[in-house]
N, C-alpha and C positions, 0 to 999 in steps of 0.2 A: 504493500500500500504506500500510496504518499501521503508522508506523516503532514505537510501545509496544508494540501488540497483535504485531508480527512477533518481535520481539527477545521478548517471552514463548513466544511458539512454538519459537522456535530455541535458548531457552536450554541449553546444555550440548552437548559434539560430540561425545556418543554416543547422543542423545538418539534416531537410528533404530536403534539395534542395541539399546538398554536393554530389559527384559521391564518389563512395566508395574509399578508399586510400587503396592501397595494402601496404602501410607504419603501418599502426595502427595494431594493437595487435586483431587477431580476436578473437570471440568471439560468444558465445550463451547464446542469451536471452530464458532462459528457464520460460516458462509462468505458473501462479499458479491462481485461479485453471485451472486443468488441468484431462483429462481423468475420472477414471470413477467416474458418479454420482451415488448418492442414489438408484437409482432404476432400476441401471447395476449390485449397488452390488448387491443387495433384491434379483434378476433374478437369481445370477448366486450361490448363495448363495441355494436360492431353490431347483436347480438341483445338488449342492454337497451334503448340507444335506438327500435329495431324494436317491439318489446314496447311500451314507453310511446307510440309515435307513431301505432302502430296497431291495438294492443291484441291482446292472445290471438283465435287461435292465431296463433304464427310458424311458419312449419315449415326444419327445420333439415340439410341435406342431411350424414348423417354427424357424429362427434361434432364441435362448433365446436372445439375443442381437444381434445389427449386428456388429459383427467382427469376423474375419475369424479365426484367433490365439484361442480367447476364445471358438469358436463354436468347431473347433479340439483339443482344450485340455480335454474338457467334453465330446466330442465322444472318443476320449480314452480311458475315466473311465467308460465308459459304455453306455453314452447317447445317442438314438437314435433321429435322425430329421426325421420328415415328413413334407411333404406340406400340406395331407390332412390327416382330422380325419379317411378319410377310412383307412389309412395305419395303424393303431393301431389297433393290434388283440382288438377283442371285449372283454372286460371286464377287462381290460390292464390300466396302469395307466399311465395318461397322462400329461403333465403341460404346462399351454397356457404361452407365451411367454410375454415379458415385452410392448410389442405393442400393446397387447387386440385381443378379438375376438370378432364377432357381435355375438347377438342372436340364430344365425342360428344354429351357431359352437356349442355353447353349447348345444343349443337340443340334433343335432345328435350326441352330445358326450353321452348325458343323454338314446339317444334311442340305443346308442350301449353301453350300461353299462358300461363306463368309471370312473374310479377311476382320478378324476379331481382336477390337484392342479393347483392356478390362482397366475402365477407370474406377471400379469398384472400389469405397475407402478402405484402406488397410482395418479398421475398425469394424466395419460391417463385415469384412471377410473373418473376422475372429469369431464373429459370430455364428457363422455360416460352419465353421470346422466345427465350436464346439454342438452346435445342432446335429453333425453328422457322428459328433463321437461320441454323447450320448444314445443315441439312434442303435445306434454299433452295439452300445453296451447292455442293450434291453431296456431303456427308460421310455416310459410317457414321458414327453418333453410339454411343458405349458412355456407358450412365447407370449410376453407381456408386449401389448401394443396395440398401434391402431387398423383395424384390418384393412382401410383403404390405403394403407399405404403401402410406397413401392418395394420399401424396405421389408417389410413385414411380407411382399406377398413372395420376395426371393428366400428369405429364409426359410418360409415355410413348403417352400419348394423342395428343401434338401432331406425331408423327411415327413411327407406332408401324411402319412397311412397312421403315424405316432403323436402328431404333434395338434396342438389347441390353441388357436388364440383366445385370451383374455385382455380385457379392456377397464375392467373395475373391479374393485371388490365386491359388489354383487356377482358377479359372474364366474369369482373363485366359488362360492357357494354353492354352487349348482353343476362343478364338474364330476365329472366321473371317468374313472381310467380303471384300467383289469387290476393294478397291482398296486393299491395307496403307498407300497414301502419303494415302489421302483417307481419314483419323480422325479424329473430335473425341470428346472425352469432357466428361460434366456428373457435379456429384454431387447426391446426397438431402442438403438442408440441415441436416439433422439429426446426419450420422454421427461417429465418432471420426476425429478429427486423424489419429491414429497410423495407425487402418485403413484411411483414405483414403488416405495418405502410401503406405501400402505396395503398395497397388493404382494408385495413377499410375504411381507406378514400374517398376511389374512393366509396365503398358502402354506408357511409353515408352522400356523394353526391346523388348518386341515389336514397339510402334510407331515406332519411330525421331521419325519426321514428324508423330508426333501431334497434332493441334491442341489447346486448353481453353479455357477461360473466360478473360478479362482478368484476374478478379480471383476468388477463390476463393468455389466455391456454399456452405461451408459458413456457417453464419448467424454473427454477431456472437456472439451470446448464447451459442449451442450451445458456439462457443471458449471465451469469458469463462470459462464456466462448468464449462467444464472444466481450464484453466488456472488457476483456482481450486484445483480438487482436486487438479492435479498440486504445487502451492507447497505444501497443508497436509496431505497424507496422510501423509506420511513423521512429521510428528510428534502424530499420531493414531495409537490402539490398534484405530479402526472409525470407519468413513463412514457416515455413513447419510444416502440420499437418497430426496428426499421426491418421488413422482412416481406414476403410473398406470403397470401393466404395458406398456401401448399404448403407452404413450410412448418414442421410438424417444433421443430428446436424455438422457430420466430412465437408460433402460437404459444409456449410455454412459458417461453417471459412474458407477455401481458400476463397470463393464469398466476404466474407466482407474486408479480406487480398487485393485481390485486385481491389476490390471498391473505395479503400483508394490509390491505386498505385501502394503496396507492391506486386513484385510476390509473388505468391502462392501454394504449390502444395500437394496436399493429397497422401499419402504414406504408404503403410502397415507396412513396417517397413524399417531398413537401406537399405536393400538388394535393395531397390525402389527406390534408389536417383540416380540423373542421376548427375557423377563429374562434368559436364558442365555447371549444375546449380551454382555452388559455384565459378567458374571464377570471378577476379572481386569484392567477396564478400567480404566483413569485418565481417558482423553481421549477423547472422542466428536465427530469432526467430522460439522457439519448443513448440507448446501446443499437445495434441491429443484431440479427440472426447472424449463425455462420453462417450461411449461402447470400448474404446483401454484402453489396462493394460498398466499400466506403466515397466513394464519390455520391452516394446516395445519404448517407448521413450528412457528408460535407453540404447539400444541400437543406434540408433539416435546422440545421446550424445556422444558416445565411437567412433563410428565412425565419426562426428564430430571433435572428439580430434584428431583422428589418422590424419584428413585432415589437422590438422593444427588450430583446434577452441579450444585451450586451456585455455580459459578465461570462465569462466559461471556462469552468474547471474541471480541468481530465483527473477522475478519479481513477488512480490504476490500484483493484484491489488483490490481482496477482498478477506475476509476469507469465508471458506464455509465448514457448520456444518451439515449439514442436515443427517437425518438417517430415515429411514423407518421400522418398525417391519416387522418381518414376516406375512402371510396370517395364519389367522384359519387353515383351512387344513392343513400345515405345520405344525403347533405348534400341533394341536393334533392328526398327526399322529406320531411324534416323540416320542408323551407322551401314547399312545396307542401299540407302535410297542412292541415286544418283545424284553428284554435286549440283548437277544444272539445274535438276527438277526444285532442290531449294532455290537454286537463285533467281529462280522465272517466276518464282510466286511471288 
């Protein structure tokens, strides 16, 4: 943390009970970390390098991250989305998105001769082994998450005749599996701390003998970034997070924003904010999702100042280093491709 910037957040100990003062000098708590992580850049980084080494068209299985700004900047330079492997001319080169694909995907990528590059995040692939090594080892697997998403529907791919999703703790209540001592559970690397917490627990209530993971599925950044917002909410009048509806990490910082009290509201960019919100306001905290660029906060910010938030102090409440290499595929198609074909893009 930065011990200036915190002691200005904290000054005064009634500062969560006070009603905002239109007298005080406002202000934006801008959050650190914040937007993209490791395995937003690894994605998007795939489909530029992809782009430049082999030139339009890339075709894109699904959005490479979800945010809407990034997914139309890369359709731009060439990248095509589909929802399904059919939509890729056969023998086309394709690159599965940072959410994963189950089994199935890659077959019929393999049976329609697809040139396959796996921007899958190193994180979601962890996930995806230990579903297949409990699988192996005789367990009912319960995958904690949201069933529309794309993450959850590749995991559930790897073991889909053993495996359940759940989404609350009502719905641990009402499972049923052949062997209550043979259970493991995994989660969506995306979800809230707090919602996951509450649904391990309710399973191993039920489950006594539950098996998990070593180390917990939810992602690095997804935490950070929300233990961010639980440190600065309380001395904010509104959160506002910079993120894509789809986005399953953006949706959980508003939920824990105001969990805590703090409204909260998820935003694509300035263009999103409704001026009715800031009535009232002194203090406007700003993080975004890991999948939002920061030129989309930087915006947020400018507008902010024009309203009148000319004060802004970057709270950094941990540092965060993390880096991912590229995929094989990646790395040697870049060292295989012909020099000209980079320098003509």
């Amino acid at each position: 943390m930065t011990t200036s910037t915190l002691e200005t957040c904290t000054a005064g100990p009634d500062s969560t009970t006070q009603a905002p003062d239109s007298s005080k000098a406002k202000r934006v708590l801008l959050l650190k970390p914040r937007g993209f992580c490791a395995g937003v850049v690894r994605a998007i980084d795939i489909v530029r390098i992809a782009l430049e080494t082999f030139g339009a068209p890339i075709y894109v299985r699904r959005e490479i991250v979800h945010n809407r700004f990034v997914v139309n900047e890369l359709a731009e330079k060439g990248a095509i989305f589909v929802e399904d492997i059919d939509q890729v001319p056969e023998g086309a080169r394709v690159i599965y998105s940072a959410h994963g694909v189950s089994p199935a995907v890659r077959q019929h990528s393999k049976d329609r001769s697809l040139k396959v590059i796996d921007a899958t995040c190193p994180l979601v692939t962890k996930v995806h082994v230990e579903a297949v090594k409990f699988a192996k080892q005789g367990y009912s697997l319960v995958l904690i998450g949201h069933r529309d998403h794309d993450e959850i529907e590749g995991t559930l791919g790897e073991a889909p005749d053993v495996t359940q999703v759940v989404s609350s703790v009502e719905e641990v209540q009402t499972l049923e599996v052949p062997d209550p001592e043979r259970v493991a559970y995994l989660t969506q690397t995306t979800l809230s701390l707090d919602e996951s917490r509450d649904i391990i627990h309710a399973l191993k209530m039920k489950f006594p003998k539950i098996a998990g993971p070593h180390s917990q599925d939810i992602c690095y950044a997804t935490e950070n970034r929300q233990v961010a917002v639980k440190n600065v909410a309380h001395n904010a009048d509104l959160v506002l997070v910079v993120g894509s509806n789809n986005s399953s990490n953006s949706n959980r910082l508003v939920e824990v924003s105001r969990n805590l009290g703090t409204k909260g509201y998820l935003i694509d960019n300035s263009e999103a904010i409704d001026p009715e919100w800031l009535k009232g306001v002194s203090t406007v905290a700003v993080t975004a999702g890991a999948s939002a660029p920061e030129i989309l906060v930087e915006g947020v910010v400018s507008y902010l100042n024009a309203k009148g938030f000319g004060e802004v102090d970057e709270v950094e409440v941990m540092p965060e280093n993390v880096r991912f290499g590229l995929p094989p595929e990646i790395v040697q198609a870049i060292q295989s491709a012909p020099k000209t074909t980079a320098a003509s893009v």
